[in-house]
MDAnalysis code that builds the backbone (N, CA, C; Angstrom):
import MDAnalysis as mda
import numpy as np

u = mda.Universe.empty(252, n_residues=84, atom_resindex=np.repeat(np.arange(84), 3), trajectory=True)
u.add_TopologyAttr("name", ["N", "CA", "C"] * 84)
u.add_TopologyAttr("resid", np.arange(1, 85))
u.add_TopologyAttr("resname", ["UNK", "UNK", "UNK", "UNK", "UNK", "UNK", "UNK", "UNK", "UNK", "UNK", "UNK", "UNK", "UNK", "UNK", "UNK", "UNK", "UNK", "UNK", "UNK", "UNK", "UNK", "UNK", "UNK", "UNK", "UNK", "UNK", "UNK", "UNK", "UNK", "UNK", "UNK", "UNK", "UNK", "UNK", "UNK", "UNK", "UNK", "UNK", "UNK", "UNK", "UNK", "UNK", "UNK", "UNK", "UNK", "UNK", "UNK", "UNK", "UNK", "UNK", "UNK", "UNK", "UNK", "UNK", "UNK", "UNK", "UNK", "UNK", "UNK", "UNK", "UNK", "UNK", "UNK", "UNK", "UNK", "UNK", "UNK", "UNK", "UNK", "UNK", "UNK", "UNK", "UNK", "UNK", "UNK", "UNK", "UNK", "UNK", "UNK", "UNK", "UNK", "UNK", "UNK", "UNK"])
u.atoms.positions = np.array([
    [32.461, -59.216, -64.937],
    [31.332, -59.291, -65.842],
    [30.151, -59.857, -65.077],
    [29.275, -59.232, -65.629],
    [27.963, -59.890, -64.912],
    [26.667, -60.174, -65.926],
    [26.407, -61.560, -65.702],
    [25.836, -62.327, -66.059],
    [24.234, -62.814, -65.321],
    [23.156, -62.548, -66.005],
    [21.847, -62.380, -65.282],
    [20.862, -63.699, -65.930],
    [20.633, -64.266, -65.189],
    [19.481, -65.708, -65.678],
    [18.091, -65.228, -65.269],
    [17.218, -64.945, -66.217],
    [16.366, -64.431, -65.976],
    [15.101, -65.331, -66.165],
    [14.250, -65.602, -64.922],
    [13.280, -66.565, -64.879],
    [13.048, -66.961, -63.562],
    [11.623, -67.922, -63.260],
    [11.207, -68.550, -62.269],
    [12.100, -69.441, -61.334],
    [12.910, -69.951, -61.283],
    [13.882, -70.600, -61.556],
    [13.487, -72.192, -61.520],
    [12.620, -72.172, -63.015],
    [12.188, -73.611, -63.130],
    [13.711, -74.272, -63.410],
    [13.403, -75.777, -64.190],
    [14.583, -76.355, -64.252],
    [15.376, -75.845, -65.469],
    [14.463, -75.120, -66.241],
    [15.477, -74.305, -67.749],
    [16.019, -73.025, -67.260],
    [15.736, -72.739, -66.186],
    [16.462, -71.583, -65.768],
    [17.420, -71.885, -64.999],
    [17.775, -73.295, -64.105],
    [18.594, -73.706, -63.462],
    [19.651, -74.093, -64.798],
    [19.029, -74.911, -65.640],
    [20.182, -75.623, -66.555],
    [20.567, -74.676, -67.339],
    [20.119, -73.244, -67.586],
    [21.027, -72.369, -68.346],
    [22.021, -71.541, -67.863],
    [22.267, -71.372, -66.140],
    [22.502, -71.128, -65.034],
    [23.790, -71.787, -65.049],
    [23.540, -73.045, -65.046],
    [25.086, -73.734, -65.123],
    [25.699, -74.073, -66.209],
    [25.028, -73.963, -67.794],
    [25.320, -73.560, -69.000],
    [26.629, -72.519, -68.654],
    [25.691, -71.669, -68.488],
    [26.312, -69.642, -68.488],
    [27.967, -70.335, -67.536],
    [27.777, -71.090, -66.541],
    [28.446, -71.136, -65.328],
    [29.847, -71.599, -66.051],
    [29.493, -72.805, -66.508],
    [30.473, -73.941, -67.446],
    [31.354, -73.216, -69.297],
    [30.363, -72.132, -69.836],
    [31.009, -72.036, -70.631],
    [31.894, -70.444, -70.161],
    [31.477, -70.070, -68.896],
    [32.672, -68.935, -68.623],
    [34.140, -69.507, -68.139],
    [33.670, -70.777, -67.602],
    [34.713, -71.540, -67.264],
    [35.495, -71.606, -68.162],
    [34.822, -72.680, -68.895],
    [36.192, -72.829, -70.525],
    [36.779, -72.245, -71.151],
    [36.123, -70.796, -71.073],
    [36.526, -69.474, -71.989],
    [37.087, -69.091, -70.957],
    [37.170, -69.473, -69.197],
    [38.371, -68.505, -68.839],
    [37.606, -67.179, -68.526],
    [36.591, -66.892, -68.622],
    [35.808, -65.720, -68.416],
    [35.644, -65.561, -66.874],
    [35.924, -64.315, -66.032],
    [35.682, -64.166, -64.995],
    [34.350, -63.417, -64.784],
    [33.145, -64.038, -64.157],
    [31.735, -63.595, -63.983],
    [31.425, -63.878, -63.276],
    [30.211, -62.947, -62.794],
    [29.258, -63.319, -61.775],
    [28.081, -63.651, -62.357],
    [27.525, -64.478, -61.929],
    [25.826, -65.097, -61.958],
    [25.474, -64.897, -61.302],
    [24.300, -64.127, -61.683],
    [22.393, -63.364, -60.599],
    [21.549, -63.887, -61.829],
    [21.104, -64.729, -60.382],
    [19.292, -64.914, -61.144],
    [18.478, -64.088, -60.718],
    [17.247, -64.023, -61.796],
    [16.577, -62.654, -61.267],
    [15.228, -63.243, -61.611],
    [14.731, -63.385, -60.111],
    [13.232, -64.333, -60.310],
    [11.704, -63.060, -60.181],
    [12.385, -62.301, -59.823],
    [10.981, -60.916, -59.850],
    [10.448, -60.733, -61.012],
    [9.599, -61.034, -61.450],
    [8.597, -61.138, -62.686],
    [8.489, -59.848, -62.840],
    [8.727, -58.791, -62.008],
    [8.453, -56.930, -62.374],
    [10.241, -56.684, -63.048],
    [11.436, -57.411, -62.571],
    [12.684, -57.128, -62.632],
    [12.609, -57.946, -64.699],
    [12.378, -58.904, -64.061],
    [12.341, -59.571, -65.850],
    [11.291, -59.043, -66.389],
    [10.539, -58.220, -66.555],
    [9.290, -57.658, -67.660],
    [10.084, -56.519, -67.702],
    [11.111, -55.866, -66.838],
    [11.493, -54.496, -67.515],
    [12.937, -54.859, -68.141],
    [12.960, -56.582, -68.562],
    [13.766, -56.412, -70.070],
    [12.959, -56.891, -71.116],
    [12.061, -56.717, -71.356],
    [11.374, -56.625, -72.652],
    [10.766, -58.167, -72.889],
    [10.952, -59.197, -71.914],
    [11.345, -60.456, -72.737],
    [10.180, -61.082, -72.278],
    [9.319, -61.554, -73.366],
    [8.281, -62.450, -73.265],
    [7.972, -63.625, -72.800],
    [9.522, -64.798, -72.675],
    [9.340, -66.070, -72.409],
    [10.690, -66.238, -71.468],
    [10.798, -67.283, -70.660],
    [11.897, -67.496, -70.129],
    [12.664, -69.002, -70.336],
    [13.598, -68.893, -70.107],
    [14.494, -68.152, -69.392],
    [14.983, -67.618, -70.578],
    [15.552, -66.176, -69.540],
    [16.381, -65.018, -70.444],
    [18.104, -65.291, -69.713],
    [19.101, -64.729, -70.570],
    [20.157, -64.692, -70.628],
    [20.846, -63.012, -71.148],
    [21.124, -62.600, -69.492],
    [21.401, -61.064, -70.215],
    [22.671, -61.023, -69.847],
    [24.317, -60.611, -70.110],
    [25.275, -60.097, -70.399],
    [25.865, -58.898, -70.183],
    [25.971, -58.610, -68.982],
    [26.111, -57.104, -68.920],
    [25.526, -56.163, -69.089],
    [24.084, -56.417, -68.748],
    [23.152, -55.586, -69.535],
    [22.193, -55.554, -70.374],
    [22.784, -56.316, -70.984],
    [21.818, -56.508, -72.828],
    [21.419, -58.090, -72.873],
    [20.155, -58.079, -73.224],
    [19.770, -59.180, -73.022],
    [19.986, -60.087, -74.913],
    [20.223, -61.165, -74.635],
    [21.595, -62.038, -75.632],
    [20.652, -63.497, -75.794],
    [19.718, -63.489, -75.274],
    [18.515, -64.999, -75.458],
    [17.514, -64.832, -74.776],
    [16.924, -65.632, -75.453],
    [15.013, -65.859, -74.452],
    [14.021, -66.771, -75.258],
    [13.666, -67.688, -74.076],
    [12.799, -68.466, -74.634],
    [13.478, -69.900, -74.452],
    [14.488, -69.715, -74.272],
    [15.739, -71.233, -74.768],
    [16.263, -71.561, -73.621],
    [17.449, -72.988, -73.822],
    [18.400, -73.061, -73.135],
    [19.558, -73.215, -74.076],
    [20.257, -72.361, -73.737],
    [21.485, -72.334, -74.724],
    [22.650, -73.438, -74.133],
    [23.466, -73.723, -75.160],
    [24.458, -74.553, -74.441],
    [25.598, -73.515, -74.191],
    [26.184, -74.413, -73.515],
    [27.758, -73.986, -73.131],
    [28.451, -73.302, -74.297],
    [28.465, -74.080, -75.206],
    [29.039, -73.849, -76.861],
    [28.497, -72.347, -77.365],
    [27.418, -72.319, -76.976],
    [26.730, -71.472, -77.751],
    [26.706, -69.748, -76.642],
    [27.148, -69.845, -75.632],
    [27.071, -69.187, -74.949],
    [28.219, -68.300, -74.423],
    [29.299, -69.249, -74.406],
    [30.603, -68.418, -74.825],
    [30.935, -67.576, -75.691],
    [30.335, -67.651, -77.006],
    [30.651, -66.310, -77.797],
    [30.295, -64.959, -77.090],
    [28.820, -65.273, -76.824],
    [28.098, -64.357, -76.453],
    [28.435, -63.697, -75.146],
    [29.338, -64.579, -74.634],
    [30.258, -63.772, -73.023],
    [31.390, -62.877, -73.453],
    [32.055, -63.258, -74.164],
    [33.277, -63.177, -75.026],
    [33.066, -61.765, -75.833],
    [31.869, -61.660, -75.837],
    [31.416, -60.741, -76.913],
    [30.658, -58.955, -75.657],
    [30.288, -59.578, -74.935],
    [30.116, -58.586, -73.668],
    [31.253, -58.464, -72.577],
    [32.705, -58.930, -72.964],
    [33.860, -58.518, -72.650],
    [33.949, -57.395, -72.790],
    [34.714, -55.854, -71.926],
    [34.852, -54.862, -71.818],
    [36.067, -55.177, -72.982],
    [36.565, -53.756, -74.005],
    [37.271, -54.249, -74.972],
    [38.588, -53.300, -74.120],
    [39.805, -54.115, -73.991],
    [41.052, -52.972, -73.490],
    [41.566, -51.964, -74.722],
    [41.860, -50.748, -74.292],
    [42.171, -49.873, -75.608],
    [43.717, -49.853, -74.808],
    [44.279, -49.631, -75.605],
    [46.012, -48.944, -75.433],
    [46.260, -47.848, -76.114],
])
């Protein structure tokens, strides 16, 4: 899974960085973290304020720092689903 911190990398983009880092941990989630500091790379996800938090793709926050708590669903939730 891949996991994108999107921003300058002021200090809310660092502390959501290790947010993202800490609640894949707990959940056991295997991910990668890319920050993505190109102001042309973050304007072509739509997102007005930073830091952003995108998920595989789809961007899942902006504007904030989410916690750990709050951020695990949202990993959990951009899990590939196994079919049998």
């Amino acid at each position: 899974m891949t996991v994108k911190i999107l921003g300058s990398g002021c200090p809310n983009c660092v502390r959501l960085a290790e947010n993202a880092k800490k609640a894949a941990e707990a959940a056991g989630i295997d991910c990668e973290i890319v920050k993505v500091t190109d102001f042309a790379d973050i304007a072509s996800y739509g997102i007005m304020s930073t830091p952003g938090l995108v998920v595989e793709g789809k961007v899942v926050s902006y504007g904030k720092v989410l916690s750990p708590a709050e951020i695990a669903p949202l990993l959990k939730a951009g899990m590939p689903k196994l079919s049998l």
